[in-house]
TIRO-834753 format. One record per residue: x, y, z of N, C-alpha, C in turn; residue in one letter. Coordinates in steps of 0.001 Angstrom, whole numbers, padded with zeros to 6 digits, always signed. Layout:
XYZXYZXYZA...
This chain:
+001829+009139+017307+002713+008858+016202+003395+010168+015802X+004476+010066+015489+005608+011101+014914+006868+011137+014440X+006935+011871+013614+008185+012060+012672+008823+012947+012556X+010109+013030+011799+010817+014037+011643+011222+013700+010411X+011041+015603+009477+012013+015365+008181+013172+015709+008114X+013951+015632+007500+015130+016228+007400+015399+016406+005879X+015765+017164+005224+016578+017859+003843+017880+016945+003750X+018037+015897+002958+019298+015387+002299+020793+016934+001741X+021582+016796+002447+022939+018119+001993+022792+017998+000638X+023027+019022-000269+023303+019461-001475+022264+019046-002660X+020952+018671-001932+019920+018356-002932+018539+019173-002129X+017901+020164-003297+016887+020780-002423+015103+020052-002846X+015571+018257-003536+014467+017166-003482+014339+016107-003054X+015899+015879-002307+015643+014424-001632+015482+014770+000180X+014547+013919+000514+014585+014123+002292+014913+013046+002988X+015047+012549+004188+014889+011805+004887+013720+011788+005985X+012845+010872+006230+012238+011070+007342+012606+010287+008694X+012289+009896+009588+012487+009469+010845+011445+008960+011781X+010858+008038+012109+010038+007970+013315+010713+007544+014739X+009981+007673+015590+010249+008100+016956+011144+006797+017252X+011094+005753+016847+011825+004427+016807+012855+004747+016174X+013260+005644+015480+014675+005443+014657+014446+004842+013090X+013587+004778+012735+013559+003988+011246+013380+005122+010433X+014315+004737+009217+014335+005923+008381+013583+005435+006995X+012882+006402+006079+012750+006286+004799+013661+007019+003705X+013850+007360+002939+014475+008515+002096+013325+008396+001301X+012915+009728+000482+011791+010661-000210+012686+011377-001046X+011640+011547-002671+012839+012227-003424+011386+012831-004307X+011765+013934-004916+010936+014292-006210+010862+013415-007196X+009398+012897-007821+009457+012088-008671+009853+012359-009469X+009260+013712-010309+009639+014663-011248+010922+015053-011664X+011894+014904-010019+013138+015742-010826+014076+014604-011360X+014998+014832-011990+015680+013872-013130+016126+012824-012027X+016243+011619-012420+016988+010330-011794+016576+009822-010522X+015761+010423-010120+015282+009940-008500+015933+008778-008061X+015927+009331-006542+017212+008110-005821+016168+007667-004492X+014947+007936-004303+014005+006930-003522+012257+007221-004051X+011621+006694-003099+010078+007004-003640+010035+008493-003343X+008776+009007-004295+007965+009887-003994+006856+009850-002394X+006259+010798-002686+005629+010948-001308+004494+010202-001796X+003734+010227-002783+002272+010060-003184+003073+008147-003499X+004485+007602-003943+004592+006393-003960+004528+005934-002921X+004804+006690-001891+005179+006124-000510+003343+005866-000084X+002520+006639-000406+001059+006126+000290+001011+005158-001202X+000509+004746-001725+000347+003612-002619+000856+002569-001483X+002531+002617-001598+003050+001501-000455+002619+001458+000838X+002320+002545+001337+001166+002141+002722-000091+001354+002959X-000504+001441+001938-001870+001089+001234-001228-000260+000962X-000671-000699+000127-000375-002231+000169+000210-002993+001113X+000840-001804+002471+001779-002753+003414+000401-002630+004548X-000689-001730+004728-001439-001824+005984-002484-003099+005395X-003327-002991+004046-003905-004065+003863-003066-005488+003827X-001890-005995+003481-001127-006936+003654-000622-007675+004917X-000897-006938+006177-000485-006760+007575-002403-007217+007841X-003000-006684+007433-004526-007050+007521-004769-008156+007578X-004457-008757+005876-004939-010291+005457-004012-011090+006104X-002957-010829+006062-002280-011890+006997-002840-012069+008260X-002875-011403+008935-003512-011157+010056-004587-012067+010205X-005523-011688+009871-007232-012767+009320-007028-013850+008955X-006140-014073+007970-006063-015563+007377-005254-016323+008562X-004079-016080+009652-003505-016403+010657-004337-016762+011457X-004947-015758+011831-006299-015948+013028-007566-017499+012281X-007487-017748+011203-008104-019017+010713-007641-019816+010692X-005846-020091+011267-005130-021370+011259-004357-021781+009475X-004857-020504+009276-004740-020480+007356-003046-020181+007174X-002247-020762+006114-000767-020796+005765-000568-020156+004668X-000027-019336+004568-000025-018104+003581+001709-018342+003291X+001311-019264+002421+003176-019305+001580+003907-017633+000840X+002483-017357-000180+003440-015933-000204+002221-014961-000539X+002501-013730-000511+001622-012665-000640+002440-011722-001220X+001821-011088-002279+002654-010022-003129+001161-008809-003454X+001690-007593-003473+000579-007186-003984+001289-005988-005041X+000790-005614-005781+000644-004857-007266-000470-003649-006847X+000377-002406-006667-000764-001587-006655-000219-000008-008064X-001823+000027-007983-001384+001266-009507-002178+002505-008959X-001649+003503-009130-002579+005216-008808-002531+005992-009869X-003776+006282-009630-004042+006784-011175-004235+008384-010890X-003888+009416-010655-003786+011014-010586-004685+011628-011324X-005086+013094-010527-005940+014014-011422-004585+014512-012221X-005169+014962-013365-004116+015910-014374-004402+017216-013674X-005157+017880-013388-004670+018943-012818-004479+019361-011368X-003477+020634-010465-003597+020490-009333-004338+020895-008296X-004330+020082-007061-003196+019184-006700-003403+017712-007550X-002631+017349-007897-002830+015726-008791-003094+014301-007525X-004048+014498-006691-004072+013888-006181-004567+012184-006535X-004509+011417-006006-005242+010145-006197-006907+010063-006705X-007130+009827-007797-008737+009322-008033-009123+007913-008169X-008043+007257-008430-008529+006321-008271-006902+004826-007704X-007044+003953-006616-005954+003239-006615-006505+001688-006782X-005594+001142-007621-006175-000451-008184-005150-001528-007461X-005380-002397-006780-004598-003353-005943-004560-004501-006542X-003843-005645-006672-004299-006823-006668-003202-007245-005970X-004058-008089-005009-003444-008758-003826-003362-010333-004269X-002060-010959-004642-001763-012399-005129-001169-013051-003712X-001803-013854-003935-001731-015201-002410-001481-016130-002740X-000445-017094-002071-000349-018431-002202-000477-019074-000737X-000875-020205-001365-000812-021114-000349-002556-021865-000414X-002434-023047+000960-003804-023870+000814-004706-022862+002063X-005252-022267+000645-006375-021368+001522-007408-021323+000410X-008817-021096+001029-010072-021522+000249-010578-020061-000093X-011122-020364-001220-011227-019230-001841-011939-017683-001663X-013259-018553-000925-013486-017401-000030-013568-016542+000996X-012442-017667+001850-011450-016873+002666-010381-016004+002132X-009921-016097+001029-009365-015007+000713-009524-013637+000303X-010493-014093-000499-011370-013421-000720-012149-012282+000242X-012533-013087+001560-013227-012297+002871-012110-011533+003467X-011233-011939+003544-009823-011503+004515-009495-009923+003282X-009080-010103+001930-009102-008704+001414-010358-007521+001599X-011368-008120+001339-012773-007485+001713-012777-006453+003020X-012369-007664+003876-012307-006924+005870-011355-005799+005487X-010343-006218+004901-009220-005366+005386-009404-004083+004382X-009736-004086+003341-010193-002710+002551-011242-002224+002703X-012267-003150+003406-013497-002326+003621-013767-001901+004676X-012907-002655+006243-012945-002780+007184-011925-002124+007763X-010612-002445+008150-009394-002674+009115-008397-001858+008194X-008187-001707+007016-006517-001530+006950-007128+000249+006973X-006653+001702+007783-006539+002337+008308-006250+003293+006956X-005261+002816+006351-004754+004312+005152-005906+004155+004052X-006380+002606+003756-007515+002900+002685-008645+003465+002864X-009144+003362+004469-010400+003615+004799-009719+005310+004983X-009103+005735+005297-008716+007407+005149-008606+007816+003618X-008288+007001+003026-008227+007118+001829-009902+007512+000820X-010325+006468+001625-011352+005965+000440-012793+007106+000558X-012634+008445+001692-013956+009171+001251-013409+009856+000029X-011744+010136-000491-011884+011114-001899-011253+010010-002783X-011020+008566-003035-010498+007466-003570-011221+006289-004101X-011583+006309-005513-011954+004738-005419-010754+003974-005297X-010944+003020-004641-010349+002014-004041-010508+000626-004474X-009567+000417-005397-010477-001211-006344-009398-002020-006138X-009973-003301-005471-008962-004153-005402-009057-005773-005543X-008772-006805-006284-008468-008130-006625-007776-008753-006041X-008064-009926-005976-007552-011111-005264-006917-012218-006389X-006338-012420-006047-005713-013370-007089-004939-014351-006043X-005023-016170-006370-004899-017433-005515-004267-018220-006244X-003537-018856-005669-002670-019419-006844-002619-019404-007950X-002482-018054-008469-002463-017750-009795-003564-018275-010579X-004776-017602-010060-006041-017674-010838-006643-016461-009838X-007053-015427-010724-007615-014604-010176-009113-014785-009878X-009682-014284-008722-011090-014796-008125-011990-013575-008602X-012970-014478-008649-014632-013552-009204-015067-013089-007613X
């Protein structure tokens, strides 16, 4: 796997990155006034919700299971002092569709405890807390 950054002209906080496929992101300082894409530390939050999301789908597919929609809500909570890294990130993963409850349930489990790749890198300096929520009733 590999990338390239590049420096956006006449701004010394916005970047572009690149992977070897050609797909671009834009990256900006959160901090500096008006930001015109994510931060770097937003951009892993969104990794974290797009590798576990790629997970459960995944699992619940492999059960013949129909996943009308999947949204997930994630929050990071920072040290105050530096580096302000992540201490703690809170998920809740909302699902629709006719799927039983503790298949959904199992399928988030695998994939944060198991399979999705940035949380489990994440999670020796991260608590990692995350909810399921099913047709709009969140599960015990």
């Amino acid at each position: 796997m590999k990338i390239s950054l590049h420096k956006k002209p006449n701004s010394d906080v916005h970047f572009e990155a690149e992977n070897a496929l050609g797909h671009k992101i834009e990256l900006y300082n959160s901090t500096a006034p008006d930001p015109k894409a994510p931060s770097p530390m937003e951009l892993i939050l969104m990794g974290t919700a797009g590798c576990s999301s790629i997970d459960i789908v995944h699992i619940l597919k492999k059960q013949n299971l129909e996943i009308d929609n999947l949204d997930v809500e994630v929050e990071g909570f920072r040290q105050d002092t530096d580096p302000k890294v992540f201490h703690t990130i809170k998920l809740l993963v909302k699902l629709e569709g006719d799927i039983p409850a503790n298949k959904a349930k199992r399928a988030a489990q695998l994939s944060f405890e198991k399979y999705c790749s940035v949380s489990k890198m994440l999670d020796a300096t991260v608590d990692i807390q995350y909810q399921v929520e099913l047709n709009g009733v969140l599960l015990e």
